[in-house]
Steps between C-alpha positions, in 0.01 A plus 500: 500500500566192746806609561403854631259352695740245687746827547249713662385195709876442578475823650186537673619104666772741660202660689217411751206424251326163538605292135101539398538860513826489308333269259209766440759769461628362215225409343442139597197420596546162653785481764575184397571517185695786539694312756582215207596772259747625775664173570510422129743850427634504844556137570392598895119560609390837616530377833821342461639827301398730809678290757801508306493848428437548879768238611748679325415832475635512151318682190557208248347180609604199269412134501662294739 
């Protein structure tokens, strides 16, 4: 189920939605801790994923 939830966040990141909102919309309810659970599978925060993604315009963002 985590996993799901970090894919559908990795995708929604690609967007314009503030992180809370993302968190909500995948059923977090604290932004925080969705924000460890996405660093813990991603290696990158939310933040960090989305100015990868937008730095290089790629689909598949990967730890540095």
């Amino acid at each position: 189920m985590t996993s799901l939830r970090i894919d559908y966040s990795m995708r929604l990141l690609k967007g314009d939605k503030p992180v809370g909102e993302i968190a909500v919309l995948c059923g977090y309810g604290d932004p925080y801790y969705f924000s460890r659970v996405f660093k813990k599978k991603t290696g990158l925060s939310p933040r960090e994923y989305r100015e990868n993604w937008e730095r290089s315009g790629r689909e598949g963002c990967e730890k540095p």
